[in-house]
N, C-alpha and C positions, 0 to 999 in steps of 0.2 A: 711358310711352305716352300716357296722358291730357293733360299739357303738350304731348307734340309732335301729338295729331289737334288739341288747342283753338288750335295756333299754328297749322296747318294752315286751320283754319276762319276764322281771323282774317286770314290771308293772301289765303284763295281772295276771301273778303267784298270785299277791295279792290280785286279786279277784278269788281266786278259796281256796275252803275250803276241801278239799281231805285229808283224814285219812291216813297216811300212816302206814301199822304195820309191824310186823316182818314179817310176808308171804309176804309181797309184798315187802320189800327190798330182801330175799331172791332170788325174783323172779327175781330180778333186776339184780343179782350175774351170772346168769348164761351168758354163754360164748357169745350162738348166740342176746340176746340181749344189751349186750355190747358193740358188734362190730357191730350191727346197731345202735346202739345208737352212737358210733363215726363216722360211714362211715357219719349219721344224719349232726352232729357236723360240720365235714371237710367240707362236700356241703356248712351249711349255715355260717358257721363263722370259715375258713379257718386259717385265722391270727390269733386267741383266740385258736383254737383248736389244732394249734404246738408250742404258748407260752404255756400254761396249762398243754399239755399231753405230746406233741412230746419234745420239750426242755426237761421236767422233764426227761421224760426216759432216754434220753441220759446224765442228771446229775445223775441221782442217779446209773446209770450204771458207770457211770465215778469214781464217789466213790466207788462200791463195788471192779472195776478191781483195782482201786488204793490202796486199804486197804495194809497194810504188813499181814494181816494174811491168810493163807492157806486155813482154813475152814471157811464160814460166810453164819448165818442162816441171811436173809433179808428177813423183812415185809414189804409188798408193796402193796397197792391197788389192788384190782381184776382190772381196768381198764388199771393200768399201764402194768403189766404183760408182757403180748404179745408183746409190744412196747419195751420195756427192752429185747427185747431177741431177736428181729428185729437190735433193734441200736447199740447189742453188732459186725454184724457186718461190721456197716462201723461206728463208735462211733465218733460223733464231736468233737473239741477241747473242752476243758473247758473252754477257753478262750472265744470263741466264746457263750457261753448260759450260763455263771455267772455273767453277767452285763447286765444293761437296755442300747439299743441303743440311743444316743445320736441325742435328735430330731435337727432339725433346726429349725432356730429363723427364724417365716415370720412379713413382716413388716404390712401386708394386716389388719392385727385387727386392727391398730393403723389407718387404714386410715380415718374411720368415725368420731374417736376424734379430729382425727389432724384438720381432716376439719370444725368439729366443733369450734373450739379454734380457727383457723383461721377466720372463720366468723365472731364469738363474735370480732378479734380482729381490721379486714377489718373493723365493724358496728363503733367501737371505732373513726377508722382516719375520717369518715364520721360526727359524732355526737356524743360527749358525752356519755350526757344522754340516747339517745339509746341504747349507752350499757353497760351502766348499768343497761336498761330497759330487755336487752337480759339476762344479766344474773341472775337476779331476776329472770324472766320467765323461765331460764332453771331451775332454783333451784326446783320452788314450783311448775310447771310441773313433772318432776323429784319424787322430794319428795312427792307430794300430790298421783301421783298415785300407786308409789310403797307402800304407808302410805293403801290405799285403797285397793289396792291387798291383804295385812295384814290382814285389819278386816274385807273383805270380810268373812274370813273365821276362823273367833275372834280370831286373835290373841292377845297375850298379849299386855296390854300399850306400855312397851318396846318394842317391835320386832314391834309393830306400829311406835314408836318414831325412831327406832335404822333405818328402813326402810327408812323412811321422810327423816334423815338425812345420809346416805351413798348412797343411790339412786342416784342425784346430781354427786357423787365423782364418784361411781362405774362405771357409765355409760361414763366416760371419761378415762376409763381402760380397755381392754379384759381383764387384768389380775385380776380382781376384779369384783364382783356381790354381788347386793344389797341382794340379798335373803341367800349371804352366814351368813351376819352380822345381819338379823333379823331370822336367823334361830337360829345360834348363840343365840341370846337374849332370843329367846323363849324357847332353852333349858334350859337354863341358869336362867329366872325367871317360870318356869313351868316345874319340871322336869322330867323324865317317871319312872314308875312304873315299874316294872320285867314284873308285868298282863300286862301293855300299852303292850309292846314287844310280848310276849306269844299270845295277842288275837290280832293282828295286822290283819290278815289276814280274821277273823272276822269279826270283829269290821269295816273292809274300806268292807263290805255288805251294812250296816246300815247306812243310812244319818245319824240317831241321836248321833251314838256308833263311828262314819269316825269324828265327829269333839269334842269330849268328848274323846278318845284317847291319850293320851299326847304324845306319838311317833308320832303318826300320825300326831299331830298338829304341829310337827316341818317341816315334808314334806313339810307341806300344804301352810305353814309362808313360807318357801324356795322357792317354784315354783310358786308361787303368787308374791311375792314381784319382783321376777324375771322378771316374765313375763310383769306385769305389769309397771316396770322400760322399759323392753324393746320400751313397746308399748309408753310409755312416753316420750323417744328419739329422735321417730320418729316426735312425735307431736310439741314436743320443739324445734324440727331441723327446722320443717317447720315454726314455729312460729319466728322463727331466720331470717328463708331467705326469710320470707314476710315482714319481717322488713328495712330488708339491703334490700330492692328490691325497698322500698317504697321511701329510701331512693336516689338510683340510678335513678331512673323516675320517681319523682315526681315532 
């Protein structure tokens, strides 16, 4: 839930076109809205808000008490501040907040492939040619809609082709998405401008200026092709298990 409100918030941001100048970062500076801007923080996104701020403070505090030298001027963010002088005193290990915790490996992504592979592979013992009729049908299900997800929103030939053909692959991996490899392409044969970047936030106002963007159009190739794999999956699956079924009771 914290990933998908901070992509949410990252999303809403780039429709919003607000000038920020020096007055208003200034204003930013001062104490009492810092520390509601964190109390903000901690409420909505707890776990981001002591990797970010809380961990930091207790490292950069961890260096300054570690230094050999006696006197030490230290620059530090207005935000960190206060927190730095809180964790000087109960200060964590270094040990403890200078490595990324070690996730665990779940088997649960794998379970939709595996069961698809097994299907394709049960259609096999039943008839041939069924499955190889399955797996044609997974490919150009697969590939046709993640291909369509693409130029939905014109993408380049490439990241059209590059789609078609990883789509298929990807969608029998959590560890792989079709939209990484046609996003990939469309950087790769379209590539952004410093302005694409600079007017991003712009520019995604404008239906005409959201798909004339070249930053943008990498987004756009990525979350299409994606989505559209996804939704291709399901319809291949099904297409899979009215096959094997027609098979079993017919």
């Amino acid at each position: 839930m914290a990933k998908l409100s901070l992509g949410s918030d990252v999303l809403l941001s780039l429709f919003t076109s607000d000038k920020i100048d020096e007055a208003s970062i200034e204003h930013l500076k001062q104490q009492d809205i810092l520390e509601d801007a964190l109390k903000e923080l901690s409420k909505k996104l707890p776990n981001i808000k002591r990797t970010l701020i809380d961990e930091r403070d207790h490292y950069m505090m961890n260096k300054i008490l570690s230094s050999p030298y006696k006197n030490i001027v230290a620059v530090v963010g207005a935000a960190h501040a206060p927190g730095m002088i809180k964790a000087k005193a109960s200060l964590l290990p270094m040990k403890d907040i200078s490595s990324a915790p070690i996730k665990k490996k779940s088997i649960w992504g794998w379970f939709i492939p595996l069961t698809i592979l097994l299907l394709i592979g049960f259609t096999f013992t039943l008839n041939a040619q069924s499955g190889v009729d399955s797996i044609v049908s997974w490919i150009l299900i697969n590939g046709s809609m993640s291909a369509l997800g693409t130029a939905l929103v014109f993408g380049h030939p490439l990241a059209i082709l590059t789609a078609f053909v990883a789509a298929p692959i990807s969608s029998l991996s959590p560890l792989l998405a079709a939209g990484w490899f046609a996003g990939l392409a469309q950087l790769f044969a379209s590539k952004p401008k410093v302005s694409d970047l600079t007017s991003m936030s712009d520019d995604i106002l404008s239906f005409k200026k959201a798909f004339k963007n070249k930053a943008l159009k990498v987004l756009w190739v990525t979350a299409m092709a994606n989505i559209f794999s996804s939704i291709a999956t399901f319809i291949a699956a099904s297409s899979i298990i009215e096959t094997l079924w027609s098979l079993l009771f017919k």
